[in-house]
N, C-alpha and C positions, 0 to 999 in steps of 0.2 A: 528432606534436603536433597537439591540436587546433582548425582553423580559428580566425581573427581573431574573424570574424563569430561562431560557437560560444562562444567563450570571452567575447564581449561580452555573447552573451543568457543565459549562464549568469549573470556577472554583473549583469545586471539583474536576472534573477530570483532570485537570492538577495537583494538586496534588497529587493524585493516583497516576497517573506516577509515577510523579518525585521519590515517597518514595515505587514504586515498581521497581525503576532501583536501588536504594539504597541499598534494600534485597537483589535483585538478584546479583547484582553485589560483596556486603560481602559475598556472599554465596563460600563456600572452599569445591568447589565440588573434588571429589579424586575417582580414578579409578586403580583399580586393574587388575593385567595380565585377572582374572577369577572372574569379576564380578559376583554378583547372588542376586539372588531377597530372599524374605522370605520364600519363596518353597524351597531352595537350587539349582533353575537352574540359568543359566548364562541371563542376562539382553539383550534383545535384540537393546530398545533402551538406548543411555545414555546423561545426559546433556554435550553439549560442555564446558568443563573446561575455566575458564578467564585465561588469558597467559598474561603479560602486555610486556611481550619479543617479541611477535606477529608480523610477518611481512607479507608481502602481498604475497609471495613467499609460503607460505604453504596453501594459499585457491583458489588460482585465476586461477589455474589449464592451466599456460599458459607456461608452459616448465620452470619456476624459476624465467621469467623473471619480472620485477615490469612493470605495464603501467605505473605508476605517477612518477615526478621525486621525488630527495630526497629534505629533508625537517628537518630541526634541528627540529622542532615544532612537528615531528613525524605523522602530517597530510598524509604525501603523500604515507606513508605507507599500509594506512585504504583508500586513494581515490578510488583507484578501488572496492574493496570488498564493500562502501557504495552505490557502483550505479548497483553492478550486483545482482538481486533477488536470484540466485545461492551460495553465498556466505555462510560461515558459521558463522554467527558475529550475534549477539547479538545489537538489535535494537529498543529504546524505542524514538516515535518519536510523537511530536505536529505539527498537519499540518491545517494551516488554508488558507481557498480559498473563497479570497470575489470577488463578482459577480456583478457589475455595472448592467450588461443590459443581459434580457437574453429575447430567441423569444416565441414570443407567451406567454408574460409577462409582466406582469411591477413591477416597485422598484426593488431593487438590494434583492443579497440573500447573504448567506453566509454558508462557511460550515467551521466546524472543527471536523479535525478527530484526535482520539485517534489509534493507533497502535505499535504492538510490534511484532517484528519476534522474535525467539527464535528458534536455531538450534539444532540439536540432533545428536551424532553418532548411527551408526547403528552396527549390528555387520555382516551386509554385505558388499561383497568388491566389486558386480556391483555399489550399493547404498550404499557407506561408509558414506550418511546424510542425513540427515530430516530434511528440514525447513520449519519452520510453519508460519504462518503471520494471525493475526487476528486484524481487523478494527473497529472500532465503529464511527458515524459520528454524532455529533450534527449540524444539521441544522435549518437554519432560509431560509425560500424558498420566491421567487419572488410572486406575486398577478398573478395568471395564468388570463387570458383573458376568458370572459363568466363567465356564472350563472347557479345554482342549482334549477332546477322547485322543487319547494315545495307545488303545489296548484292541485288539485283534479286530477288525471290522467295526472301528470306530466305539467299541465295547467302552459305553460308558460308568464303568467300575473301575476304570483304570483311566484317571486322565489329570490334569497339571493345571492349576490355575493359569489365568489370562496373562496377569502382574500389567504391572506399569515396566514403560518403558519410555528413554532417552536419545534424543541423536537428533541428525538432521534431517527437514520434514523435505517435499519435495521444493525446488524451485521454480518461482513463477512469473514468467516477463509478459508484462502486455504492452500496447501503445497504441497512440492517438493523433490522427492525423488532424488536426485541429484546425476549422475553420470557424473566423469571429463571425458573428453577425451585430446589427445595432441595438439587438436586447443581449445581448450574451455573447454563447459561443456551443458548437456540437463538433464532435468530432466522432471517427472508426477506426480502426484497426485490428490490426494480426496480434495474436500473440502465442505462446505457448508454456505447458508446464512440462517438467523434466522430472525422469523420476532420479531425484540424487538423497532419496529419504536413505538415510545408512539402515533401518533395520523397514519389513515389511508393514509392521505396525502404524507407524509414521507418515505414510503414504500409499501411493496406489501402483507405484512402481510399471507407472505407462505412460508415455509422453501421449501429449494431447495438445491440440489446435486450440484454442482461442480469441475468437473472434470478440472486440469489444467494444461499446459505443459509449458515448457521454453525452450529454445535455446539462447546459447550466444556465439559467438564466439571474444575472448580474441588474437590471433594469430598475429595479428595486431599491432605492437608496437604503445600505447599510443590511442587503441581504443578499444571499446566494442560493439559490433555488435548483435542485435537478437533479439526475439521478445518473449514476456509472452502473453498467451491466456485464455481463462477459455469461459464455455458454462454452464450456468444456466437453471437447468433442475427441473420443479417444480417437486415437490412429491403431491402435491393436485390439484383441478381443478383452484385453484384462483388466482396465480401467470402466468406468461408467458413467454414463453423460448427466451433465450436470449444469442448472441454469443459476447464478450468484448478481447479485444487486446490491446497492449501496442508495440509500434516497440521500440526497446531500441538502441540507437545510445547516443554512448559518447564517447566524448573526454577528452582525460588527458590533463591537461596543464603542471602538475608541480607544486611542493611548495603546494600541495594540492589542487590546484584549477582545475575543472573541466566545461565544460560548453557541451549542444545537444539540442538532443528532453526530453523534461518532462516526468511524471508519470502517466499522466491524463487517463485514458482507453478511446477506442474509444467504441463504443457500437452499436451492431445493436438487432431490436428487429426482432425475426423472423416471429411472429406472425401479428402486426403489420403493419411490416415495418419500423419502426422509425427507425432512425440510426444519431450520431451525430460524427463527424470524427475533434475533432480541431488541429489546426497548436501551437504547442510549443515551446519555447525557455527555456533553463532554466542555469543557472550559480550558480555554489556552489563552498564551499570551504568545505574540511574535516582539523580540527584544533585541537590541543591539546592545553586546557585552564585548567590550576593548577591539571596538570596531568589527566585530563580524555578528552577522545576525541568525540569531537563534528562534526556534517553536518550540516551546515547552507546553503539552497540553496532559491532563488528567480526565479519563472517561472513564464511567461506570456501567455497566448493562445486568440485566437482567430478564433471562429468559421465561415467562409465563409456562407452564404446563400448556395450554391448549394453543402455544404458539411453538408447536415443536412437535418432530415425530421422530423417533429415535432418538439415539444418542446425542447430547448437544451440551454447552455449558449452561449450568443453570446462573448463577451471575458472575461476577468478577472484575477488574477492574484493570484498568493497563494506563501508563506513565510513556508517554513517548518526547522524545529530544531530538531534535530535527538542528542540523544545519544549514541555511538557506546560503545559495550563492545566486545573486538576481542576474539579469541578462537581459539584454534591450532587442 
């Protein structure tokens, strides 16, 4: 079960959410031929206006054409644009991933992450957007295997299991400067992690550069093809460099529902070695409930022994609920 304290700040942060998709979303953003800032120059970026008119035809950058089919529900509209990281949609989402069994551990763990993309125009037409995606993850972690010497020169006759532990993991903002092309769309960008993990365990307690690229190709009727990367490059000596990938393969079904590969990152540590690569399944549906539109997807993974080195989950399953707010 996990902690008082855990189960409080998860609680609050679901709240958070909820009543900063609330704000954002009353928000009556309005944009002028000649934007300008308090200096009197023109604005370079701008927030993505809400459109509730919104259709998949104006972001998905695939010649006009929709992957998802149609949907009275207005779901299949928003399917494609909720599974491409490219997209310009407005995204406040609860993601929880509990963990049975994980290597070189025991007890299960759990994680739940707080996130929100939030797009932007730009006032350039290679990069007509920005989008930004920043994480935060409350975890409860497995009992790692092995003990802490605590006894005179590391004298291991005296020393204290690992235990499991709770709190917040580090947070992590990347972004994408997104330019479409006529099969798809690629974007780059900066980003960074922050070490706000409350205990050592939890994190690496070093901020770090994050550089990130995308590729997706849309071309495809009723698929999305390509892959999100990022390489974690510490700024101090105490962190360690690390390259993480996502391959993105979806399928439309139609009526809103989608199903592929999940969101999970694969991870290699360079330093190290560690590397943990799991196999995913994941099926969603994007829906309109009392006019606002939701992603409810369920994925499954499972990590092979000789798709891992070190420590990793061995499988496990995560529920995520996404609010979507679209933008033209």
């Amino acid at each position: 079960m996990l902690p008082i304290n855990c189960l409080k700040i998860t609680a609050l942060s679901a709240t958070l959410i909820f009543a900063v998709t609330g704000i954002v979303n009353g928000q009556n953003w309005s944009r002028s031929s000649h934007p300008t800032t308090e200096f009197g120059q023109a604005s370079w970026l701008e927030p993505v206006p809400n459109n509730p008119s919104f259709e998949l035809s104006s972001t998905s950058n695939n010649g006009g054409q929709r992957n998802g089919g149609q949907d009275s529900g207005g779901g299949a509209d928003l399917s494609s644009d909720a599974t491409n990281p490219t997209a310009a949609i407005k995204v406040f989402q609860l993601q929880n991933t509990f963990i049975p069994s994980t290597y070189d551990a025991s007890g299960y763990a759990n994680v739940l992450a707080l996130q929100v993309v939030l797009p932007f125009k730009t006032r350039s037409e290679f990069f007509p957007s920005w989008i930004t995606r920043t994480t935060l993850p409350i975890i409860s972690s497995a009992d790692p295997d092995g003990e802490i010497p605590i006894g005179p020169g590391n004298d291991t006759d005296f020393s204290i299991p690992l235990d499991n532990q709770a709190g917040l993991g580090d947070l992590v903002f990347i972004s994408l400067f997104n330019h479409p092309t006529k099969w798809g769309s690629w974007g780059i960008g900066p980003g960074f992690v922050a070490p706000a993990a409350t205990r050592a365990e939890l994190g690496e307690q070093s901020w770090k550069f994050t550089p990130t690229f995308a590729v997706i190709n849309t071309s495809i009727k009723t698929w999305q093809l390509g892959i999100l990367g990022m390489y974690n490059f510490p700024l101090d000596n105490r962190g360690s460099k690390s390259f993480q990938f996502q391959p993105l393969i979806v399928k439309q079904l139609g009526q809103g529902w989608y199903t592929g590969w999940g969101d999970d990152l694969w991870t290699y540590n360079s330093e190290s070695g560690n590397f943990a690569m799991p196999l995913q399944l994941r099926v969603g549906r994007v829906k309109k409930i009392r006019e606002k539109n939701y992603n409810i997807a369920v994925t499954g993974f499972y990590t092979p022994d000789d798709f891992r080195k070190g420590p990793a989950p061995e499988y496990g399953f995560k529920l995520s609920i996404s609010r979507l707010v679209p933008g033209s």
